[in-house]
C-alpha positions in Angstrom: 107.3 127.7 86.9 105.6 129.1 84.0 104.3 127.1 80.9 103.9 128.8 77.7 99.9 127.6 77.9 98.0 130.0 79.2 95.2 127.9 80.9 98.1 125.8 82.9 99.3 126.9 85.9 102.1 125.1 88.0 103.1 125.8 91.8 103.7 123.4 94.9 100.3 122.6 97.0 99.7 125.3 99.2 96.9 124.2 101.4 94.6 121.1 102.2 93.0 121.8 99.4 95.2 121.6 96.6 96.7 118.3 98.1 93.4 116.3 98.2 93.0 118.1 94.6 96.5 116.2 93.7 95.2 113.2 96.1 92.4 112.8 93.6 94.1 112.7 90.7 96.6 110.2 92.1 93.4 108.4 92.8 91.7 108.6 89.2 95.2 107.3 87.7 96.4 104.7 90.3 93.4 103.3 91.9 90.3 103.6 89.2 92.7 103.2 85.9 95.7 100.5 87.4 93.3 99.1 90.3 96.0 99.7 93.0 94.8 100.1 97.0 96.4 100.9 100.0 95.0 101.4 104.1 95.0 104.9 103.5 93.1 105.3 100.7 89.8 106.6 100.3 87.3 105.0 97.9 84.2 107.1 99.2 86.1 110.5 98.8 87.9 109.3 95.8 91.4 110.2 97.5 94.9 108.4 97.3 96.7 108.9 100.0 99.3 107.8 102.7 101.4 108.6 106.0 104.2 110.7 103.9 102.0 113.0 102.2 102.7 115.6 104.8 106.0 115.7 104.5 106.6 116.2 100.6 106.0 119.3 98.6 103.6 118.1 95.9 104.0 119.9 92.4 100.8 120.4 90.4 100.0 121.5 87.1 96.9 122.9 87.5 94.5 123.8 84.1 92.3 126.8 84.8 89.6 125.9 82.9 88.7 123.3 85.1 86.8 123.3 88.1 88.6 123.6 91.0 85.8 123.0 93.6 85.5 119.7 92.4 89.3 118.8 93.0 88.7 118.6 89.2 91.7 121.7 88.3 95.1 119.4 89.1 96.2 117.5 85.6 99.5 116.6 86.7 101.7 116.1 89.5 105.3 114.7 90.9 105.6 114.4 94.8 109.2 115.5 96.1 111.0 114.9 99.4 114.1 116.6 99.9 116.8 114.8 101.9 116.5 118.0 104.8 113.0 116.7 105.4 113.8 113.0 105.2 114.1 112.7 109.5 110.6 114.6 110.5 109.0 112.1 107.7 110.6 108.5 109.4 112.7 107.9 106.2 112.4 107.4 102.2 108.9 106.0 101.0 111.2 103.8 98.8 112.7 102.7 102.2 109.8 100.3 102.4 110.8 98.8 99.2 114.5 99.4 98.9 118.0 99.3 101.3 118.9 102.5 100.8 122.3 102.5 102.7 124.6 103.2 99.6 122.6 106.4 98.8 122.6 108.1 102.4 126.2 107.2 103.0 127.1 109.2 99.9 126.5 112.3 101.5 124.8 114.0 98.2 122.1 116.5 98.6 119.3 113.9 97.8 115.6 114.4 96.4 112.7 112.0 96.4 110.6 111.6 93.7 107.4 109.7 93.6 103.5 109.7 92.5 103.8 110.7 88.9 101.0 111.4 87.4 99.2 113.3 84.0 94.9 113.1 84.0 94.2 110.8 81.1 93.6 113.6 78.9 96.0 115.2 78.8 98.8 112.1 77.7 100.9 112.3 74.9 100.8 116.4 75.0 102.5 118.9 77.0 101.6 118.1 80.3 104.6 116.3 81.0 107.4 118.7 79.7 105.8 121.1 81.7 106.4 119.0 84.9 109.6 118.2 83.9 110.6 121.8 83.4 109.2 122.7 86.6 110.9 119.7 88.3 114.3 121.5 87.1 113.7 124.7 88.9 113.1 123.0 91.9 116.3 120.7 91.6 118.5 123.9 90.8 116.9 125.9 93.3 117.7 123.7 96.5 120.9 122.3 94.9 119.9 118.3 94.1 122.6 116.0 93.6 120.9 112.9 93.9 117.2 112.7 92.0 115.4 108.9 92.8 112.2 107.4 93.9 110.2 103.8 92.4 108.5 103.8 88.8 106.3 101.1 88.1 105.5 98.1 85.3 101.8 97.8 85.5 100.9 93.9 86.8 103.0 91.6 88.4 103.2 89.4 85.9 107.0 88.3 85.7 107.1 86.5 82.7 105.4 89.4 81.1 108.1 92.1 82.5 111.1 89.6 82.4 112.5 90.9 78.8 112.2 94.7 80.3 113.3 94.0 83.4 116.1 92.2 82.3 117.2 95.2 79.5 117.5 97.3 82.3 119.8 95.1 84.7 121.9 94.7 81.9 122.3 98.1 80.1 121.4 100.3 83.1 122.2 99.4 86.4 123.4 101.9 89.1 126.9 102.0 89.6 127.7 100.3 93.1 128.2 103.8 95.0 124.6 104.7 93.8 123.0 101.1 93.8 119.9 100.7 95.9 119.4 97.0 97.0 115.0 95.7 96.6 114.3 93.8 99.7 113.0 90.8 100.3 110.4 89.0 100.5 108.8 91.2 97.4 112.3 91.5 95.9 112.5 90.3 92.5 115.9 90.0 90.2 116.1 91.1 87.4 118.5 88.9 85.7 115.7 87.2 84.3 117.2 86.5 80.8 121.1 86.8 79.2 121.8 89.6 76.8 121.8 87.7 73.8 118.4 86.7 74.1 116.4 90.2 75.1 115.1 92.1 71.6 115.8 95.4 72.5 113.4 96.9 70.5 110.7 94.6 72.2 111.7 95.4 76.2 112.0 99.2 75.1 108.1 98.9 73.9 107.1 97.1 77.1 109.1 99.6 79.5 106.6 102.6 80.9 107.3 106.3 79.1 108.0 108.1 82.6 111.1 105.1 83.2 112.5 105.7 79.4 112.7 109.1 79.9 114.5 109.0 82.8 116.8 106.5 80.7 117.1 109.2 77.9 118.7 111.7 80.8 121.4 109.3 81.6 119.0 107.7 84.6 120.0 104.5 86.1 117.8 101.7 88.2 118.5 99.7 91.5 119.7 96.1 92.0 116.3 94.3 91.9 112.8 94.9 90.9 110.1 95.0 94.2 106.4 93.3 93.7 104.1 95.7 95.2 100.4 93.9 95.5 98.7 96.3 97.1 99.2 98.8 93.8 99.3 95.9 91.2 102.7 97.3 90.1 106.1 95.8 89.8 108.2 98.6 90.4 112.3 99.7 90.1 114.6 102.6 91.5 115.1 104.8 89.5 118.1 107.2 90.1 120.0 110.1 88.2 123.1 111.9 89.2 123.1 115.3 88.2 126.6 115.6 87.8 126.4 112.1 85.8 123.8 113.7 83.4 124.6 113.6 79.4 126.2 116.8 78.1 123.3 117.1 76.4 120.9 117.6 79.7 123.6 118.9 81.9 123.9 122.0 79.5 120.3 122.4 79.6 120.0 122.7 83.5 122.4 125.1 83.2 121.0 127.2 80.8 117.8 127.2 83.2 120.3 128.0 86.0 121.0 131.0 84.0 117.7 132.0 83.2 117.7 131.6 79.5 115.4 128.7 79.1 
């Protein structure tokens, strides 16, 4: 977990402090920036947080040259749950949102992902390859099979999201062994227009970069969107089976299995 920047740093949380560190940023981007809220979440203290937190390891990329007393130092982070962890925690946070029977009857070695986030500042440059890279130790290391966890559209807005959402049911949807079901009531389907009438070009533009690039490494979604008011987000499942991955990215875990990357 080494970036080629010298002032960035990236390690899992190690203590109370780095988590409300990653707990604020979580807060700056999904609170203050998308106006999301939740009964865990801390507006005097600035903190986003919830029941599962203790549970997942939390992956920060931390720049030095910012002040760490201040929770100010985290610039990135991804939350993971590995399936080995999923019993102590009560479940999947995406069990609130999705039926995930299909998944946990497949028997794969499984990881959550969730609470993806880059500071502000730091969009559009190399914080997010840095996570990425990191995220790819971590899956090698314990063996992933299974990567998923919800990405969200900002608003929920349907006729806004209904080209998108409908790109996706048609060109990307899980195949059924891997195909998480939204539930109802906030469940939403995503058929919401026929092929021949969704510009591609158009629901590509309106889709989130975190969910395209997932897309790009042969990701899939669930059956369904979910409406989640509390966050102002309309979110999908997002899934990728390692051993489904292009050639492309399968050849480059390997090479970081190998040590050459």
């Amino acid at each position: 977990m080494t970036p080629t920047e010298p002032h960035f740093t990236l390690r899992l949380a190690r203590d109370d402090r780095d988590l409300r560190a990653a707990q604020r940023l979580r807060y700056e981007v999904f609170v203050a920036e998308l106006g999301g809220d939740g009964p865990m979440v801390d507006h005097a203290a600035r903190l986003e947080a919830d029941r599962f937190d203790p549970y997942f390891d939390h992956l920060l990329l931390i720049d030095t040259r910012r002040d760490g007393d201040r929770l100010e130092d985290v610039v990135g982070v991804y939350r993971l749950l590995p399936c080995d962890r999923v019993a102590a925690a009560g479940g999947f946070y995406s069990e609130t949102e999705y039926d995930l029977t299909r998944l946990k009857a497949s028997g794969r070695r499984l990881l959550e992902l969730g609470r993806s986030c880059v500071h502000r500042d730091y969009r559009g440059g190399t914080a997010m390859y840095h996570l990425w890279n990191a995220l790819a130790d971590y899956v090698l290391d314990r063996q992933i099979e299974v990567m998923f966890g919800t990405a969200s559209f900002h608003g929920t807005d349907v006729a806004a999201l209904r080209a998108p959402l409908a790109y996706l049911f048609h060109h990307h949807l899980a195949p059924p062994d891997l195909r998480v079901v939204a539930r109802p009531p906030h469940r939403l389907d995503m058929n919401l227009l026929p092929p021949d009438r969704i510009d591609r070009r158009a629901a590509m533009a309106a889709t989130p970069a975190l969910i395209k690039a997932y897309l790009r490494l042969g990701g899939f979604v669930g059956d369904g969107a979910w409406i989640d008011h509390d966050f102002n987000t309309t979110d999908v499942c997002l899934l990728m089976d390692t051993g489904r991955m292009s050639e492309k990215h399968r050849q480059y875990y390997q090479r970081k299995s190998g040590g050459a990357a």
